[in-house]
mmCIF file as gemmi writes it, N, C-alpha and C atoms, coordinates in Angstrom:
data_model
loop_
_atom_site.group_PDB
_atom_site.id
_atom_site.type_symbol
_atom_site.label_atom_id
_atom_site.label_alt_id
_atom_site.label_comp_id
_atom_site.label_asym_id
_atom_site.label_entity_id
_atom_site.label_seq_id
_atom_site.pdbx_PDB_ins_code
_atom_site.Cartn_x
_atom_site.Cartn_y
_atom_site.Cartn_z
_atom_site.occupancy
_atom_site.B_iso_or_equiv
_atom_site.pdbx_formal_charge
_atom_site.auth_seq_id
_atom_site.auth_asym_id
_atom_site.pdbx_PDB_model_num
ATOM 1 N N . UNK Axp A 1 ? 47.482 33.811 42.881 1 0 ? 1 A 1
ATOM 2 C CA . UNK Axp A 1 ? 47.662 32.455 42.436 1 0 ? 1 A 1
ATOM 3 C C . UNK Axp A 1 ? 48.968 31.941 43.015 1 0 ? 1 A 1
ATOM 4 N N . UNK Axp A 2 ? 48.574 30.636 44.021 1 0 ? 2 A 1
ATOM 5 C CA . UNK Axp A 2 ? 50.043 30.171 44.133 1 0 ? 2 A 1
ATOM 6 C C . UNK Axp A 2 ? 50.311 28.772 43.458 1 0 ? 2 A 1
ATOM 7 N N . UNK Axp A 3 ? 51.343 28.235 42.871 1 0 ? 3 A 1
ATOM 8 C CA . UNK Axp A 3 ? 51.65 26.661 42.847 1 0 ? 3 A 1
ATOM 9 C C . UNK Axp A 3 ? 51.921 25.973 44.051 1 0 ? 3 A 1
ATOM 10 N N . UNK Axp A 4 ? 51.436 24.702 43.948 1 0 ? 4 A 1
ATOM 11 C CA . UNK Axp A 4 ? 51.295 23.835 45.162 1 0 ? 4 A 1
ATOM 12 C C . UNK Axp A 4 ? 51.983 22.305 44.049 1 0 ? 4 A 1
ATOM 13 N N . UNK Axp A 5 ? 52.995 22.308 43.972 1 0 ? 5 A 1
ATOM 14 C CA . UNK Axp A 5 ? 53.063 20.778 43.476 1 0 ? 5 A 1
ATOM 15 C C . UNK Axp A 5 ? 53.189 21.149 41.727 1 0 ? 5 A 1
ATOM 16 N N . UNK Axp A 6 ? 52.115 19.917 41.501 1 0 ? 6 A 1
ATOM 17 C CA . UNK Axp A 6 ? 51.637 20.481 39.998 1 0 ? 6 A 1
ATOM 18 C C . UNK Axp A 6 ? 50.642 21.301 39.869 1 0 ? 6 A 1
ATOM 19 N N . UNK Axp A 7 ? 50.084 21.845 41.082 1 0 ? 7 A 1
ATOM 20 C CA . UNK Axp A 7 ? 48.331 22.081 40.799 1 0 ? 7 A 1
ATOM 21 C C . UNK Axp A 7 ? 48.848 23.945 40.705 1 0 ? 7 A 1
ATOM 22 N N . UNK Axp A 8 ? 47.258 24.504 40.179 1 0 ? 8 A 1
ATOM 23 C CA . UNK Axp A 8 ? 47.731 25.922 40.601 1 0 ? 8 A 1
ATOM 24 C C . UNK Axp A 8 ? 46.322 26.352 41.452 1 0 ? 8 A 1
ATOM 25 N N . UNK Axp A 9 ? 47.022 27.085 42.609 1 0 ? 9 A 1
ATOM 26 C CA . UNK Axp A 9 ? 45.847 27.259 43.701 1 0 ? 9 A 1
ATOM 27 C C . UNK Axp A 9 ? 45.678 28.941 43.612 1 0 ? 9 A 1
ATOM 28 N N . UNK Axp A 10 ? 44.255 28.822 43.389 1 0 ? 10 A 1
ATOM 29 C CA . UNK Axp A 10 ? 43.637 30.397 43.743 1 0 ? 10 A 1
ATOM 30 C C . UNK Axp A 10 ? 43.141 31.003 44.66 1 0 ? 10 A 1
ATOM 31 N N . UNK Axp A 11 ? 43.528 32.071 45.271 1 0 ? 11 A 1
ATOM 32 C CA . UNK Axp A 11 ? 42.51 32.641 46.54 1 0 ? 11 A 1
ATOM 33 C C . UNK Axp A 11 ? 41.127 32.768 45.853 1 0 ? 11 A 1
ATOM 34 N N . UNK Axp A 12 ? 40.257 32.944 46.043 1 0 ? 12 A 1
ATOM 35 C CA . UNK Axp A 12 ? 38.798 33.535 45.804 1 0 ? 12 A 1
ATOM 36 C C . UNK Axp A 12 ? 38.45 34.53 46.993 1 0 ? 12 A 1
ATOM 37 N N . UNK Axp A 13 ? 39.138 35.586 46.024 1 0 ? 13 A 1
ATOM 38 C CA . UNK Axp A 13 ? 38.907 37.086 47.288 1 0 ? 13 A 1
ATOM 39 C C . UNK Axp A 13 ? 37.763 37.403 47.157 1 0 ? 13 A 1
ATOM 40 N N . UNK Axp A 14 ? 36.53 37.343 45.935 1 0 ? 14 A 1
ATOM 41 C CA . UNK Axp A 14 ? 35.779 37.897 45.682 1 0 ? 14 A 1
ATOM 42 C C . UNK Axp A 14 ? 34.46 36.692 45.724 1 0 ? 14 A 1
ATOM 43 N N . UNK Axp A 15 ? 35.114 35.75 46.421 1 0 ? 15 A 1
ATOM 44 C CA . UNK Axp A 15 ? 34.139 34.359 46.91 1 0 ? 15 A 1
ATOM 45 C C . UNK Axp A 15 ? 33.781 33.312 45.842 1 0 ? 15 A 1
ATOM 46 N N . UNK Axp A 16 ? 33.753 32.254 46.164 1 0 ? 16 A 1
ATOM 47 C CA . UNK Axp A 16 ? 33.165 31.048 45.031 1 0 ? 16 A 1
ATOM 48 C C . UNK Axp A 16 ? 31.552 31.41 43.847 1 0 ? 16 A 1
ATOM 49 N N . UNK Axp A 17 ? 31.614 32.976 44.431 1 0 ? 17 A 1
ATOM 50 C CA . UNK Axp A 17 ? 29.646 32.753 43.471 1 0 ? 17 A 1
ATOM 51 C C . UNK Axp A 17 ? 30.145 33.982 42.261 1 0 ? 17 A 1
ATOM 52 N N . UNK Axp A 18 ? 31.934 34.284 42.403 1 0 ? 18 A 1
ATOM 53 C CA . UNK Axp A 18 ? 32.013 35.706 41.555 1 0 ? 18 A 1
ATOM 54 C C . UNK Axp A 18 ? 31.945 35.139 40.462 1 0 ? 18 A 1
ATOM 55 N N . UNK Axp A 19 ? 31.643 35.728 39.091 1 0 ? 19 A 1
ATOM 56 C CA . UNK Axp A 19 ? 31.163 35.301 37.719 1 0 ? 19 A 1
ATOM 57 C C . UNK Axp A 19 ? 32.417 34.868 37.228 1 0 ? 19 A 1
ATOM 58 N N . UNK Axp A 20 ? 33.524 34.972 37.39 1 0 ? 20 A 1
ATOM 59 C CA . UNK Axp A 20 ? 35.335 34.372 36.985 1 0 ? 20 A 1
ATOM 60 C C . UNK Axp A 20 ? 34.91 32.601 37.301 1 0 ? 20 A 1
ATOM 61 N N . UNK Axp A 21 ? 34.332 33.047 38.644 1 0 ? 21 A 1
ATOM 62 C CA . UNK Axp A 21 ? 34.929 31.338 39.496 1 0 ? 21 A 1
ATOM 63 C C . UNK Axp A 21 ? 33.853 30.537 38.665 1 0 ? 21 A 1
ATOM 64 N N . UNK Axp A 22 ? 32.615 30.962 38.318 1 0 ? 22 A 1
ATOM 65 C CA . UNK Axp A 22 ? 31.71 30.091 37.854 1 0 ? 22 A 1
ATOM 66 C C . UNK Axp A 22 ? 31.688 29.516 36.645 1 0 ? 22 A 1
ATOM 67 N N . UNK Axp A 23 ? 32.437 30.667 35.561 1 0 ? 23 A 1
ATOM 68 C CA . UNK Axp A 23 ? 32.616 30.819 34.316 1 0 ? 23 A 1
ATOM 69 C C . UNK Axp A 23 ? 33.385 29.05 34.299 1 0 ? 23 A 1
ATOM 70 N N . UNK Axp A 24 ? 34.587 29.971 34.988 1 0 ? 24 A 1
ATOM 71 C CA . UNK Axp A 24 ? 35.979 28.479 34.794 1 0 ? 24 A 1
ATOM 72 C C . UNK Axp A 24 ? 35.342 27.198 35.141 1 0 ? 24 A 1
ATOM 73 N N . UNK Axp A 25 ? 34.261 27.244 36.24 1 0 ? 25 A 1
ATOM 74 C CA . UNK Axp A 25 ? 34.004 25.474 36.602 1 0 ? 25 A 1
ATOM 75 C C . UNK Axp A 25 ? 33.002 25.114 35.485 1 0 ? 25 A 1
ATOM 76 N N . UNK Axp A 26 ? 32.017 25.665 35.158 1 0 ? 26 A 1
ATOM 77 C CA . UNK Axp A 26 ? 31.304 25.709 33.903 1 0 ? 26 A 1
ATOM 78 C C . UNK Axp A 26 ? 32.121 25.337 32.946 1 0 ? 26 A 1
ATOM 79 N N . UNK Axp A 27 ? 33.375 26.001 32.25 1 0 ? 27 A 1
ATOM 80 C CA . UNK Axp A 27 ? 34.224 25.742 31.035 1 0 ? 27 A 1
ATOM 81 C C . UNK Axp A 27 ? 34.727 24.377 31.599 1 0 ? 27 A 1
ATOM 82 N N . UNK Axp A 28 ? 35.229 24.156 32.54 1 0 ? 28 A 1
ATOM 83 C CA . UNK Axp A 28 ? 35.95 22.866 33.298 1 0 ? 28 A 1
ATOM 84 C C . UNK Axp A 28 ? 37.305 23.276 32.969 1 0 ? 28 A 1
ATOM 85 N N . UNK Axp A 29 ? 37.859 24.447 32.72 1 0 ? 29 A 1
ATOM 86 C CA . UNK Axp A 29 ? 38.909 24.899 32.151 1 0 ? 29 A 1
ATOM 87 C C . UNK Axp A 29 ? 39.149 26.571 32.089 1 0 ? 29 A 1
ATOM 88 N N . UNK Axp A 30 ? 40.603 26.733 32.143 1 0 ? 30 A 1
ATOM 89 C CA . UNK Axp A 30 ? 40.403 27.985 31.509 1 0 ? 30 A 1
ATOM 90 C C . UNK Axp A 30 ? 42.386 28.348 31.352 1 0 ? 30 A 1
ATOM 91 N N . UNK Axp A 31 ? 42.569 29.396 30.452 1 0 ? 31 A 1
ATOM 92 C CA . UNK Axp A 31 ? 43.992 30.036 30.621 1 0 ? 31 A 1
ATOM 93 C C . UNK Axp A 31 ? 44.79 31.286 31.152 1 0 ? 31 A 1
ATOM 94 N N . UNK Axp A 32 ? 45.716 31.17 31.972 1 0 ? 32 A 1
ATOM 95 C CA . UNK Axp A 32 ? 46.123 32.243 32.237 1 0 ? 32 A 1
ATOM 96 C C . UNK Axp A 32 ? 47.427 32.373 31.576 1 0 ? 32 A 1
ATOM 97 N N . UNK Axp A 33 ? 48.029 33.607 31.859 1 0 ? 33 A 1
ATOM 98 C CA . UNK Axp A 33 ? 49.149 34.127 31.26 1 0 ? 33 A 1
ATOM 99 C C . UNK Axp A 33 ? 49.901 34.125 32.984 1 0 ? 33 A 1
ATOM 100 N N . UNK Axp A 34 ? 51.361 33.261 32.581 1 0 ? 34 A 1
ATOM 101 C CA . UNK Axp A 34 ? 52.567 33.714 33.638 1 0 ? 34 A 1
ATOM 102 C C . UNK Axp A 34 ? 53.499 33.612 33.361 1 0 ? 34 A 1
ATOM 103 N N . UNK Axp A 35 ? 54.229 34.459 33.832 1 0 ? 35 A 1
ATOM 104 C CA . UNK Axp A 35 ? 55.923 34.404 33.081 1 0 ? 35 A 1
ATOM 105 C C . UNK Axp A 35 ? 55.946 34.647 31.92 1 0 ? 35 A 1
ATOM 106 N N . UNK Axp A 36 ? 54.704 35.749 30.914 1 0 ? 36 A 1
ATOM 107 C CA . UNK Axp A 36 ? 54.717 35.611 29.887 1 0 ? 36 A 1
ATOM 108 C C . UNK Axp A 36 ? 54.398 34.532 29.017 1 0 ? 36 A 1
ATOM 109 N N . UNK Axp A 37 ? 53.833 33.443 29.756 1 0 ? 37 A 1
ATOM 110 C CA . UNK Axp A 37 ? 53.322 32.124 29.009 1 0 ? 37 A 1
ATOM 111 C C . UNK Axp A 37 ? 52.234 32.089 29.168 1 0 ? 37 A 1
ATOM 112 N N . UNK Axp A 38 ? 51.232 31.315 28.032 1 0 ? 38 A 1
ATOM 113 C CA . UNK Axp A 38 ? 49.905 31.146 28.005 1 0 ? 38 A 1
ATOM 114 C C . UNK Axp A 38 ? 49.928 29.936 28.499 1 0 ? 38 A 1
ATOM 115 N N . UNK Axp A 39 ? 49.142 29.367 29.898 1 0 ? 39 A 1
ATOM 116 C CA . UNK Axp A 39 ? 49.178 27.822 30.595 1 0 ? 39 A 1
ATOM 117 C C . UNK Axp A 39 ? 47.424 27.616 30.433 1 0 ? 39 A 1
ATOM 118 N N . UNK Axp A 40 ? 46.978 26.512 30.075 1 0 ? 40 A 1
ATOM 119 C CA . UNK Axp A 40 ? 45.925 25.569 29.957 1 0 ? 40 A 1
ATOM 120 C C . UNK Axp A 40 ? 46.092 25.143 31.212 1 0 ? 40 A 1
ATOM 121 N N . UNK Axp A 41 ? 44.747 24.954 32.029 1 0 ? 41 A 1
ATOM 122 C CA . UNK Axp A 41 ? 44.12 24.382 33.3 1 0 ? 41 A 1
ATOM 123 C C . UNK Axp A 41 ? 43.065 24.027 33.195 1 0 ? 41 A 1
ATOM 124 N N . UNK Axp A 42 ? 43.202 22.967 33.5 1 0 ? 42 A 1
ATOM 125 C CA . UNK Axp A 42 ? 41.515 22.313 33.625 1 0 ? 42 A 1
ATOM 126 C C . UNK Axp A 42 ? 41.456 21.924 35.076 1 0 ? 42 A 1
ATOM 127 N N . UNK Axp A 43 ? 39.979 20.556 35.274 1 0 ? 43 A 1
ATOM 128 C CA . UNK Axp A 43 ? 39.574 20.235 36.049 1 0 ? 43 A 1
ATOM 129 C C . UNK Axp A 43 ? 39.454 21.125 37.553 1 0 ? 43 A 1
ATOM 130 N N . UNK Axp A 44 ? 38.663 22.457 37.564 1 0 ? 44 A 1
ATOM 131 C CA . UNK Axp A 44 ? 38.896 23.443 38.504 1 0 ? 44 A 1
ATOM 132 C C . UNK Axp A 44 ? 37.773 22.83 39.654 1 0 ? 44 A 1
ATOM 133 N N . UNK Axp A 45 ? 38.818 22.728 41.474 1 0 ? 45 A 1
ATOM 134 C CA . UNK Axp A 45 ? 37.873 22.342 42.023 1 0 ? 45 A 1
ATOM 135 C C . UNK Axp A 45 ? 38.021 23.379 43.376 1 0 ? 45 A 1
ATOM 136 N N . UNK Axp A 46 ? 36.891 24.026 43.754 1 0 ? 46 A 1
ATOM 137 C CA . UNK Axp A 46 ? 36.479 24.775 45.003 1 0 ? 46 A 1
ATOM 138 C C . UNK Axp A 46 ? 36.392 24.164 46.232 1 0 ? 46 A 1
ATOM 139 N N . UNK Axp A 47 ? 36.669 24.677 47.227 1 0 ? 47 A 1
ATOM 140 C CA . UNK Axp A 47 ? 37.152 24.06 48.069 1 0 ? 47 A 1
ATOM 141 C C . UNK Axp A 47 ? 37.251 25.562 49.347 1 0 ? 47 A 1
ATOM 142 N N . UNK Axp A 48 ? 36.853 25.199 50.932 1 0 ? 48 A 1
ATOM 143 C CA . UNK Axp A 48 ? 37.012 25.806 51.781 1 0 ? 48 A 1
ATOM 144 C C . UNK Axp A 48 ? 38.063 25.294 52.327 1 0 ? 48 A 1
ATOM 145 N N . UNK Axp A 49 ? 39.007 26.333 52.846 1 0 ? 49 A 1
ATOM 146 C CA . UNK Axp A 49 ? 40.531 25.763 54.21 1 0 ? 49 A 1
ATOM 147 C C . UNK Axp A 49 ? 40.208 27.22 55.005 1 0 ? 49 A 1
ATOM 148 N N . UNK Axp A 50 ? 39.671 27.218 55.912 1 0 ? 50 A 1
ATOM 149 C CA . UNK Axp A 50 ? 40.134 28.639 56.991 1 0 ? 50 A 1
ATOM 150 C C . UNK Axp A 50 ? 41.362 28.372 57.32 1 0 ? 50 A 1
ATOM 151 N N . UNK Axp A 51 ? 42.055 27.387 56.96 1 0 ? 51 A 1
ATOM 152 C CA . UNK Axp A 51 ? 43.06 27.787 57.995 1 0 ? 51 A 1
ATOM 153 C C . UNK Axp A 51 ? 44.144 27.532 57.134 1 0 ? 51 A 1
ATOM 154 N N . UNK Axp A 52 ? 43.84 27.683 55.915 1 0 ? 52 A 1
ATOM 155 C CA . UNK Axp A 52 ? 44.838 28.248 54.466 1 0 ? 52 A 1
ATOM 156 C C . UNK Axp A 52 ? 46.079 27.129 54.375 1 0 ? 52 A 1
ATOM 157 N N . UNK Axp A 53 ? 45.84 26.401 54.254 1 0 ? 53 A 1
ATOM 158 C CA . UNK Axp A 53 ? 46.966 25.223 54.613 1 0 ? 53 A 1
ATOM 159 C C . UNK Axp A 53 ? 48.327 25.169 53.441 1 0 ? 53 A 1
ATOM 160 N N . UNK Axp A 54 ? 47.659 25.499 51.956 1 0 ? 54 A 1
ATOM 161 C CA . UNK Axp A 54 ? 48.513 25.438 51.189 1 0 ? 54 A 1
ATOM 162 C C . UNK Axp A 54 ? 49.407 27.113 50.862 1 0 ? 54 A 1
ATOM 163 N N . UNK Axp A 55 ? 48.771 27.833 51.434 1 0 ? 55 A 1
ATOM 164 C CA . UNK Axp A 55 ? 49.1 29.338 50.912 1 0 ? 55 A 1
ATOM 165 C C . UNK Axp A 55 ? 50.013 29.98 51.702 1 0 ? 55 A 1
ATOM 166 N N . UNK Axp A 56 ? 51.272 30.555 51.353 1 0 ? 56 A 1
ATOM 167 C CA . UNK Axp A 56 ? 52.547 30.682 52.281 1 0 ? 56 A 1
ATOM 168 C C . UNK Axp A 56 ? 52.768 31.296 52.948 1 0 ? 56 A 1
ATOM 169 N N . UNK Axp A 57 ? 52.812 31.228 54.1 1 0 ? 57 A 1
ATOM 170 C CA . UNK Axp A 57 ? 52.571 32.276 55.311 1 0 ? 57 A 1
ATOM 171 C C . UNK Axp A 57 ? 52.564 33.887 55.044 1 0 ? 57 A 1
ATOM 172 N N . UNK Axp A 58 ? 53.13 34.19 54.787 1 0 ? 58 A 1
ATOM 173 C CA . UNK Axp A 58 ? 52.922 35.906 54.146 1 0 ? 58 A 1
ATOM 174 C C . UNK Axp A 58 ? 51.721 36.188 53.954 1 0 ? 58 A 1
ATOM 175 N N . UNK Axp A 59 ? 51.327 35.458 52.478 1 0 ? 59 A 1
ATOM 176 C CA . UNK Axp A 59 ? 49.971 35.675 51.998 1 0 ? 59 A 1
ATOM 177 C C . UNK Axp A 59 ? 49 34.893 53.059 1 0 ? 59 A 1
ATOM 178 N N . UNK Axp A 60 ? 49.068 33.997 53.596 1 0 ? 60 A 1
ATOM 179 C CA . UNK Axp A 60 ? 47.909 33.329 54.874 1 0 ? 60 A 1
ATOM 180 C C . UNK Axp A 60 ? 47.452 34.328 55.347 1 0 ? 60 A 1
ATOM 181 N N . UNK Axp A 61 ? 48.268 34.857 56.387 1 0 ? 61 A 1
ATOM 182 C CA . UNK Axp A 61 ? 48.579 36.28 57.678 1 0 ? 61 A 1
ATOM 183 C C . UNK Axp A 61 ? 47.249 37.133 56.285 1 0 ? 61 A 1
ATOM 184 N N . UNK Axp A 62 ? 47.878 37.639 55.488 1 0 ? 62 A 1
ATOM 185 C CA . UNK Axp A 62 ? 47.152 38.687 54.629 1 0 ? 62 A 1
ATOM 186 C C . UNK Axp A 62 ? 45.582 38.318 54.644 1 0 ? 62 A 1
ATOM 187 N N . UNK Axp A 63 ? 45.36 36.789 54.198 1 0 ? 63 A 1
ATOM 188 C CA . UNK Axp A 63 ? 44.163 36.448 53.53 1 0 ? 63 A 1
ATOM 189 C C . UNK Axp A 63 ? 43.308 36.266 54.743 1 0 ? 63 A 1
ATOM 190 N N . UNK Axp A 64 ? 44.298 35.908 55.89 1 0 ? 64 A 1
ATOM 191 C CA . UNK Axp A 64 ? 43.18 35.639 56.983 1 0 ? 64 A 1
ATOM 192 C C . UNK Axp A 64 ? 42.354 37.197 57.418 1 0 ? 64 A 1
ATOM 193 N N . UNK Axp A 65 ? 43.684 37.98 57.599 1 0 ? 65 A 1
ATOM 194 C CA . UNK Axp A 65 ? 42.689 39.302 57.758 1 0 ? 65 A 1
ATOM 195 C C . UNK Axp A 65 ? 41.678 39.668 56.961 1 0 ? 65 A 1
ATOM 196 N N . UNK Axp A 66 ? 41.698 39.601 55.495 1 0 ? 66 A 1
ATOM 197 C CA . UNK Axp A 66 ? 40.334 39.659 55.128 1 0 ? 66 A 1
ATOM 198 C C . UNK Axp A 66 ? 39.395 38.733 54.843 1 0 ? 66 A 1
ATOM 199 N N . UNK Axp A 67 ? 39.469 37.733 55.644 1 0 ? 67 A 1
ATOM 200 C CA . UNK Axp A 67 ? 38.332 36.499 55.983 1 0 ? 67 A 1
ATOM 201 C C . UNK Axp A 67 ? 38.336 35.821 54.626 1 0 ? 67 A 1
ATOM 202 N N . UNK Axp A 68 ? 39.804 35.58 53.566 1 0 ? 68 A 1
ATOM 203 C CA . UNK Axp A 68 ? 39.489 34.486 52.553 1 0 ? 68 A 1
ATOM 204 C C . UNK Axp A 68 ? 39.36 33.237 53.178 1 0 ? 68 A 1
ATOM 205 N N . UNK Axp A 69 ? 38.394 32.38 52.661 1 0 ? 69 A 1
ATOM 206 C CA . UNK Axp A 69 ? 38.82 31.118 53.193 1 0 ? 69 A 1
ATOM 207 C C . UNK Axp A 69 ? 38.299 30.38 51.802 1 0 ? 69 A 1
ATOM 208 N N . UNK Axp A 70 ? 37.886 30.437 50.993 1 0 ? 70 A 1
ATOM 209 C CA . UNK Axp A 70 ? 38.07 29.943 49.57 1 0 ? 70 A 1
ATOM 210 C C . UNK Axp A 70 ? 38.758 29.62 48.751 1 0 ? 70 A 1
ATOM 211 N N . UNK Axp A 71 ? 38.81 28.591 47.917 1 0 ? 71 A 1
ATOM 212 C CA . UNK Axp A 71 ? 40.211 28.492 46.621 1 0 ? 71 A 1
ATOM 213 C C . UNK Axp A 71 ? 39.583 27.615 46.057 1 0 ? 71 A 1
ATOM 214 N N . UNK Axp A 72 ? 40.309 27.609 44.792 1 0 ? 72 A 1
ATOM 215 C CA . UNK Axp A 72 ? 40.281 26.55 43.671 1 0 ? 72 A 1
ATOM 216 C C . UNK Axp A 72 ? 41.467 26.739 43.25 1 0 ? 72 A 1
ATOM 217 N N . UNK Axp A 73 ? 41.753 25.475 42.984 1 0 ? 73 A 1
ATOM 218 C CA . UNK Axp A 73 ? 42.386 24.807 42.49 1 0 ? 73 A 1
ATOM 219 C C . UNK Axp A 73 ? 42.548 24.236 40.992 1 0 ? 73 A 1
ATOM 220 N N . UNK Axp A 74 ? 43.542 24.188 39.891 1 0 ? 74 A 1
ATOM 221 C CA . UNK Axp A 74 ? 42.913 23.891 38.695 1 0 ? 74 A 1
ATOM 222 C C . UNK Axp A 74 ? 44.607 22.593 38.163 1 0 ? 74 A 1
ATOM 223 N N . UNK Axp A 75 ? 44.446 22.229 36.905 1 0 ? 75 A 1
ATOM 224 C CA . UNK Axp A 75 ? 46.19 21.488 37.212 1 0 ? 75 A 1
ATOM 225 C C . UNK Axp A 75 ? 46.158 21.267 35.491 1 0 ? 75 A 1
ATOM 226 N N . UNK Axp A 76 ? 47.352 21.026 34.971 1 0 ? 76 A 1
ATOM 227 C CA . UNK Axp A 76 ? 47.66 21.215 33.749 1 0 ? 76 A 1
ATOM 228 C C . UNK Axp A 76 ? 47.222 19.709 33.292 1 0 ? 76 A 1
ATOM 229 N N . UNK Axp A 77 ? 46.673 20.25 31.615 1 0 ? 77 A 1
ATOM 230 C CA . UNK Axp A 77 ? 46.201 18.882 31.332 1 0 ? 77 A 1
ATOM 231 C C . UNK Axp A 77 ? 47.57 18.014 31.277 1 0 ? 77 A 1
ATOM 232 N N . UNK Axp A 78 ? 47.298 16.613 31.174 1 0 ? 78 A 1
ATOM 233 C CA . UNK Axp A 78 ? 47.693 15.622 30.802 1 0 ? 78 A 1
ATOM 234 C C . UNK Axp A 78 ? 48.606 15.488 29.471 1 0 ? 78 A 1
């Protein structure tokens, strides 16, 4: 998971059809734990970039070798 802005962006290593990614767009929501905090996200949207535009070079280099080119995206309610 990286932050981009306000939004929080996910790789999908395990592709847009794994039962996590479907669950969350189904809920239109979901929570994770960071920094020891419980964060609320909604509005989760999937999305292809091969060429990883938001994800920081380190992890790009990484994700490209194993052919991620998936993410979602989700952003704190309102």
């Amino acid at each position: 998971m990286f932050r981009v802005g306000d939004r929080y962006l996910f790789a999908l290593t395990y592709g847009r059809d794994s039962d996590w990614v479907q669950n969350v767009v189904s809920a239109g929501r979901c929570e994770i734990t960071t920094r020891r905090k419980q964060v609320e996200l909604v509005n989760p949207t999937v999305f292809s970039d091969p060429a990883r535009r938001d994800i920081p070079v380190p992890a790009r280099w990484i994700l490209g070798l194993i052919d991620v080119e998936d993410f979602m995206t989700l952003e704190r309610p309102l």
